[in-house]
C-alpha positions in Angstrom: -10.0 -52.6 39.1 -13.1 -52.5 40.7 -16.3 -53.6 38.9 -19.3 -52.7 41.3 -21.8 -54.8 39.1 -22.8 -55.6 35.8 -25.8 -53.1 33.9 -28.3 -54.0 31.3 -29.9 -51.0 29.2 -33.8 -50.7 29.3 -33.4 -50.1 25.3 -35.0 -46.2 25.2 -37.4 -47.5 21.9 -38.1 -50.9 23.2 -39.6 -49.1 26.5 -41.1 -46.5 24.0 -42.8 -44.5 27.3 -44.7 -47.8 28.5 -44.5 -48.2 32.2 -45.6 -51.5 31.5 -42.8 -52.5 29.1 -39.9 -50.9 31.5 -41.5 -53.1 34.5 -41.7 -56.4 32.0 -37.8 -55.6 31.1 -37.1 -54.9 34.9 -38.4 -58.2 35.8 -36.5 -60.3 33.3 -33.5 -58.2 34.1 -34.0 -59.7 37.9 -34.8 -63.0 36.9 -31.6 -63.3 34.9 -29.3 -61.9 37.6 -28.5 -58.2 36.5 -27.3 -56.1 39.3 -27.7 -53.0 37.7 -29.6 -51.3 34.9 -29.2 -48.3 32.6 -32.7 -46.2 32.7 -33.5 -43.6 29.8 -36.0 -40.5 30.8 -37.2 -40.2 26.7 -37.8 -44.2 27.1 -40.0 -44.1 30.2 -41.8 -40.9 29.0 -40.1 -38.5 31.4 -39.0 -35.8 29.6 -41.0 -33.6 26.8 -39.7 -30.6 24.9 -36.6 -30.5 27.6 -39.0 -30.3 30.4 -38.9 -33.4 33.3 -42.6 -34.0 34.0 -43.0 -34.6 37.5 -46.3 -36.7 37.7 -44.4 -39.3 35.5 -41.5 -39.1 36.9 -43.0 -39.7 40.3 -44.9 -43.2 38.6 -41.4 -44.2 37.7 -40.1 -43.6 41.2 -42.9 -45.7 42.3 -42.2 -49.1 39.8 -38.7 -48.8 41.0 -39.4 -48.9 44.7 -40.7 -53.4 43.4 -37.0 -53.6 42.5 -33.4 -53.6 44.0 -31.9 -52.8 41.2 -28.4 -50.0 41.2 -29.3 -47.7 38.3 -27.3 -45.7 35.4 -29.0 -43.1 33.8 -28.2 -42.9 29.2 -29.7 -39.1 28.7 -31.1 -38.7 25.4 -28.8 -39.0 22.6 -30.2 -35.7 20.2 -28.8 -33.5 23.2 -26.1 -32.0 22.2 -24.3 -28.8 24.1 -23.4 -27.8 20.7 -26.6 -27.2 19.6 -27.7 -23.3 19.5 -30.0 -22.7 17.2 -33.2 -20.6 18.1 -35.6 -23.9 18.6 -33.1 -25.7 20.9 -33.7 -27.2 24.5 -30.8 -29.0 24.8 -29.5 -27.0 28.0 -33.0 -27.6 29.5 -33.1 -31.4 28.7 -30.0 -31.9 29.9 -30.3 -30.1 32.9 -34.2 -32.1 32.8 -31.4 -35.3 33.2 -29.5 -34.4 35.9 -32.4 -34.0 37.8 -34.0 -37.4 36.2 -30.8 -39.0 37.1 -30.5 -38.0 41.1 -34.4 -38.9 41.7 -34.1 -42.3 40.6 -30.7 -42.7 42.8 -28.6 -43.3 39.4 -24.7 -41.6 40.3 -23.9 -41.6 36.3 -25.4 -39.8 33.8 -24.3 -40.7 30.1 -24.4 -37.7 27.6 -23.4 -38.5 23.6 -20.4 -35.8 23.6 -21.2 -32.9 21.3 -21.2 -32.9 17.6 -20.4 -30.0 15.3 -23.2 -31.5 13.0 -26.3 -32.6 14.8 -27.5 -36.2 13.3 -30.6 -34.6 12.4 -28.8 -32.6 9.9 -26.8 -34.9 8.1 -29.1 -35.5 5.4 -29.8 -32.0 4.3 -28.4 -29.7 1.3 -26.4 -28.6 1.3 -24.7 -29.9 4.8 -24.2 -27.2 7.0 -20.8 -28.4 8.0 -19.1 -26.2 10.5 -16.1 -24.1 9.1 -12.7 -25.1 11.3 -13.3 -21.6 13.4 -16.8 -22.3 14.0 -15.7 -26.1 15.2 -13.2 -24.1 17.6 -16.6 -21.8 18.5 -18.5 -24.9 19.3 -15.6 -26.5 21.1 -15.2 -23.6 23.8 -19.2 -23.6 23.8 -19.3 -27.2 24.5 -16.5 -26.6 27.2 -18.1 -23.8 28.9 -21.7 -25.6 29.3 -19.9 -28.5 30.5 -18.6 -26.7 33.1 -22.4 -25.4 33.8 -23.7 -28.8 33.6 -21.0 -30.0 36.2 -21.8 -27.8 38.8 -25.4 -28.1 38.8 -24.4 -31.9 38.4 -22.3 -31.5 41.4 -25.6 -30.3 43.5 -27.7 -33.5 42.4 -25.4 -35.9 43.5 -24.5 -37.0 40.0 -21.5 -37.3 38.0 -21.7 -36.8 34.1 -19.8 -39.1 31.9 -19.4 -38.2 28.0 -19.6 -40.8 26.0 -16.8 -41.3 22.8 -19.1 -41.4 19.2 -19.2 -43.8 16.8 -17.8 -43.3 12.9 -20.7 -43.0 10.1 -19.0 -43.1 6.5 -21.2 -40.4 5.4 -20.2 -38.2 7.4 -16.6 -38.0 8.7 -15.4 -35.9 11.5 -18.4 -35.1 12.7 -18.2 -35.1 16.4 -15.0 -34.9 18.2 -15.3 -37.8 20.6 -14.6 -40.1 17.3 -11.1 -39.4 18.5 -10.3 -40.5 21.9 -7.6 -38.1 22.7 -9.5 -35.3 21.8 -12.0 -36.2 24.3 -10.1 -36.6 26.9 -8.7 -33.3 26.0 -12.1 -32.0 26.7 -12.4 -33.1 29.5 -9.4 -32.3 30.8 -10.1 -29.0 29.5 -13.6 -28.6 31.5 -11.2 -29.7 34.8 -14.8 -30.7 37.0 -14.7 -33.6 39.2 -18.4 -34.3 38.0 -17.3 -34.7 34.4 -15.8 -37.8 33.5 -16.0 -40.2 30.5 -18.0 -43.1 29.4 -15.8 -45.2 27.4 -17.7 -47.6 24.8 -15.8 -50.1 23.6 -17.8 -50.8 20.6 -17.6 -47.2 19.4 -13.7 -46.9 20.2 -13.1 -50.4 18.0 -15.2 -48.6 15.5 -13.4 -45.5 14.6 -10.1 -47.1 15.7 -11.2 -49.4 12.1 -12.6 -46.3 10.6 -9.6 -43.5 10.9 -6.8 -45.6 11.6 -5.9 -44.5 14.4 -4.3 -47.2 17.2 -6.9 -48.3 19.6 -4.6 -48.7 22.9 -2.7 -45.6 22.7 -6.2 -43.9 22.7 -7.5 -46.1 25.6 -4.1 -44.7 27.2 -5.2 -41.3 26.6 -8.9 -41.6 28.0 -7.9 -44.2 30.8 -7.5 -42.0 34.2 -10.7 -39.9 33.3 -12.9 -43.4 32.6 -15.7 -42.9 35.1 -18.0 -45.4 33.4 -18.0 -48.4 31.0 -20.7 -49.7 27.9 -19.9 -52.9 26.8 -20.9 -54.8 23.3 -19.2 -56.2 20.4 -19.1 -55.8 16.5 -17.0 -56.1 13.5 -15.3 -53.1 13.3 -17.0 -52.5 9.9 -18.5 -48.5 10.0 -21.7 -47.9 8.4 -23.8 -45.0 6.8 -25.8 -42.9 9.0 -29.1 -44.2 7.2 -28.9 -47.9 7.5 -31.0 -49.2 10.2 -32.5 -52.4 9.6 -30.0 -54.9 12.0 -31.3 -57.6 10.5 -29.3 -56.9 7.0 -26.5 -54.9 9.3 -26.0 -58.0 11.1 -25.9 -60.4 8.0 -23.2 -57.8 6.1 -21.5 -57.1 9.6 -21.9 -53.2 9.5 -22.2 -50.4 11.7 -22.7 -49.9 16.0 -24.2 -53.7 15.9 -24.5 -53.5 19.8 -24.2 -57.4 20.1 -23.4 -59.7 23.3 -19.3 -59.0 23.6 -17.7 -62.4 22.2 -19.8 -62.1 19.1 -17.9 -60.1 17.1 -14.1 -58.9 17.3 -13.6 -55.9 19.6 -10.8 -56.8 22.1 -12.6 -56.2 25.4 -10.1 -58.6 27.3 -7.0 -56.7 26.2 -8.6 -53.1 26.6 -10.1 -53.7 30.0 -6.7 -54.3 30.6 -5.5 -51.3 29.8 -8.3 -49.8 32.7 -6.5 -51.3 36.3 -7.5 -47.8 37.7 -11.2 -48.1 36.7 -14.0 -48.4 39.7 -17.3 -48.5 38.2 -20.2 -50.4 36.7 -20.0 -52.4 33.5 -23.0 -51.7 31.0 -24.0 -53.8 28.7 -25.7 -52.2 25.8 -27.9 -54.9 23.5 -29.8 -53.8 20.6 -33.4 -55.5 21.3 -32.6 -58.4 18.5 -30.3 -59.7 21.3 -32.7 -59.4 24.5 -33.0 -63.4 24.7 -29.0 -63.6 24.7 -29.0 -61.7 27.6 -27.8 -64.1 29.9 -25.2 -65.4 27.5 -24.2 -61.6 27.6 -24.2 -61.6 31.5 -22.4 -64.9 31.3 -19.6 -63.6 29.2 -19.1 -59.8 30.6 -18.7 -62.2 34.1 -15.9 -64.4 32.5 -14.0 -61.7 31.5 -14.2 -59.5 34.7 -13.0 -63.0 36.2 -10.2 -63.2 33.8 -8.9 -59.7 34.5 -8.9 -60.3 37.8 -7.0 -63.2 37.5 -4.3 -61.6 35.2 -3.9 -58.6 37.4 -2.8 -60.6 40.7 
């Protein structure tokens, strides 16, 4: 294994589009000792309607330049390859990310692997749940953009890595990437060098709870297509789609809690293990409740990269 340095996100609604915010985070990132950090383009304001806006992309470029900082680049999680209805931008956002991602010098770009129903719909009636053959439809569609999005990836210097979804009770099966063999059977169906996968660990201790389903004969699935890493902890226990106050989440122990890893009970010792192969950056991925734990979270993602090491020689 080989852990080029540990990430922090820039949380996408903490920045909110304030320069000011992203260089305030940036700054306490540094002070603390991060080596990397995971940038968002709809946090700092970079992308509208699918389109990159170079004036504020060129600010961004600039704040950068006051820091040392490797970068990962999350694109923004409503994109979804899946998505063709008459209104949609998502090709044009995500190609808005690739670009996003290569000027700021980031090699990763995260994309939320498609769903065949878009969170935005899961509230309506009735639900406009995708018959089986349509799911196949929006498999292949998915496939075939990914292809697209590899290639022009492949230009920018960038490799994208699809990130496995997290289970909502509410609405059950509906993205793919729940499963992790069926992402990596994706992305071994897209076959591009410049598609890979992020693996989250909270999400794949999540639906591993959820479905059933044994965690480390998925991670065994996913393992030799891993080209990045997210890092955070929970309890395993899914939630509806609609709760969002943390504050009670965290009390009952529900949902994608995004804590410092060691809080909660995913086994990220035992399934880094399972990654010897893996060469990458680590990401930690805090909810903002947690942003004065952050060097507790550094502390402990450093204990276990130790640890691994140790048990691998």
């Amino acid at each position: 294994m080989n852990i080029k340095g540990i990430a922090i996100n820039a949380d996408a609604g903490l920045i909110d589009g304030s320069l000011k915010v992203l260089d305030r985070e940036l700054t306490y990132f540094r002070e603390i000792g991060f080596s990397h950090v995971e940038l968002s383009p709809h946090g700092a304001g970079a992308i509208y309607c699918g389109r990159l806006n170079p004036e504020r992309l060129r600010d961004i470029r600039g704040l950068l330049e006051n820091y040392s900082f490797g970068y990962t680049v999350h694109g923004p999680n409503p994109l979804n390859l899946m998505n063709n209805g008459k209104d949609s931008v998502d090709r044009e956002g995500f190609i808005a990310s690739i670009e996003f991602t290569a000027a700021v010098g980031a090699g990763i770009l995260v994309y939320h692997a498609g769903r065949y129903l878009g969170e935005e719909d899961f509230m309506l009636v009735p639900r406009p749940y995708p018959s089986k053959n349509k799911q196949q439809t929006l498999w292949l569609q998915e496939r075939e953009a990914l292809r697209e999005m590899g290639e022009i990836a492949a230009r920018n210097g960038v490799a994208i890595a699809v990130e496995n979804a997290r289970p909502y009770s509410d609405a059950p099966r509906y993205c793919y990437a729940e499963s992790l063999e069926k992402l990596a059977e994706m992305v071994k169906q897209v076959g591009h060098p410049n598609v890979g996968i992020t693996l989250d660990f909270g999400h794949a201790y999540l639906a591993s709870r959820h479905y059933g389903f044994d965690l480390f004969e998925g991670l065994a699935a996913v393992a030799p297509l891993v080209k990045h890493i997210h890092l955070h902890d929970n309890f395993g226990r899914s939630s509806t789609s609609y709760e969002r106050k943390q504050y009670e989440m965290a009390a009952m122990g529900r949902g994608d809690m995004h804590m410092p890893i060691g809080w909660g009970e995913v086994p990220a010792r035992e399934m880094l293990a399972l990654l010897p192969h893996y060469s990458g950056v680590l990401t930690l991925e805090l909810r903002p409740r947690y942003r004065e734990n952050c060097r507790e979270a550094l502390a402990a993602a450093r204990r276990l990269v130790t640890e691994n090491e140790r048990c691998a020689s």
